[in-house]
TIVEXSE-475490 format. One record per residue (C-alpha): residue in three letters; x, z, y. Coordinates in steps of 0.2 Angstrom, whole numbers, plus 5000, padded with zeros to 4 digits. Each point is the difference from the previous one (the first is absolute). Example, Ala and Ser with C-alpha at 12.3 -4.5 7.8 and 13.67 -1.06 7.14 Angstrom:
2
ALA506250394978/SER500649975017/
//
This chain:
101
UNK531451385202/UNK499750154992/UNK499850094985/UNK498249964999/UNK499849834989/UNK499349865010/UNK498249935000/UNK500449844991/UNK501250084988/UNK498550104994/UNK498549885000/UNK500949825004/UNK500049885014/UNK498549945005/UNK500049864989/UNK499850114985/UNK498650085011/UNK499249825000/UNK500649974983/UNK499050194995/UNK498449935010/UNK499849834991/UNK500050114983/UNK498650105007/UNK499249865007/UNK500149924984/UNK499450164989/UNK498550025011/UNK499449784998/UNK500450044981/UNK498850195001/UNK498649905009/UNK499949864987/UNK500150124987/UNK498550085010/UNK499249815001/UNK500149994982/UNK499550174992/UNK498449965013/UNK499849834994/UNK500150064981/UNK498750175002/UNK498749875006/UNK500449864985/UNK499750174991/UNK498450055007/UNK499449834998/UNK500549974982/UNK499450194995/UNK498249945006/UNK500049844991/UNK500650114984/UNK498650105005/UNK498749855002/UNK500749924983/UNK499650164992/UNK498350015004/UNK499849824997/UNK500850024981/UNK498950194999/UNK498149905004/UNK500849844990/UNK500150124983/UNK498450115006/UNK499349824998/UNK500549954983/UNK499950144995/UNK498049995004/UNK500049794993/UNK500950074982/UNK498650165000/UNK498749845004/UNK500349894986/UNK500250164987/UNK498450055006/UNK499349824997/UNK501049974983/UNK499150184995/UNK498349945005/UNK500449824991/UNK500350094983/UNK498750115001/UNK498749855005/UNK500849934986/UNK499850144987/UNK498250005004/UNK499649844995/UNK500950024987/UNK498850164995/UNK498549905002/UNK500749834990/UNK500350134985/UNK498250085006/UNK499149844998/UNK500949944986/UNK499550184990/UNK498349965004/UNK500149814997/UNK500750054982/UNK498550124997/UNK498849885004/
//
């Protein structure tokens, strides 16, 4: 029939056309799920960013906290000894004058 080759010598019949469509077909479900699921993931991602972000803030105000409660009780442990170094002033006070009586 010529010296041209034929259609299907070059590109198949056409059940390697329909063979060549179902591979395509296939690529494209797989490219969409792959699409479905890259989707899917950026949104787990943006929700778990902002609850890193929330558990940051909650853990910065937690240490500003005890941070404030330790500052506290130095504050009072300061205040205790100097109370207590006043009385014991005035006990040697007294006593001094006690003894030159």
């Amino acid at each position: 029939m010529g010296v041209c080759p034929s259609i299907t010598s070059l590109f198949g019949g056409f059940s390697e056309c329909e063979k060549l469509q179902k591979e395509a077909d296939k690529a494209m479900n797989e490219v969409a799920k792959a699409k479905k699921e890259a989707i899917s993931a950026n949104e787990q991602n943006t929700i778990l960013t902002k609850k890193f972000k929330d558990v940051e803030r909650e853990n910065k105000l937690t240490r500003h906290f005890f941070g404030e409660v330790l500052e506290y009780h130095r504050t009072l442990k300061n205040l205790m000894k100097y109370d207590n170094e006043e009385d014991k002033d005035e006990e040697e006070i007294s006593g001094n004058e006690r003894r030159h009586e």
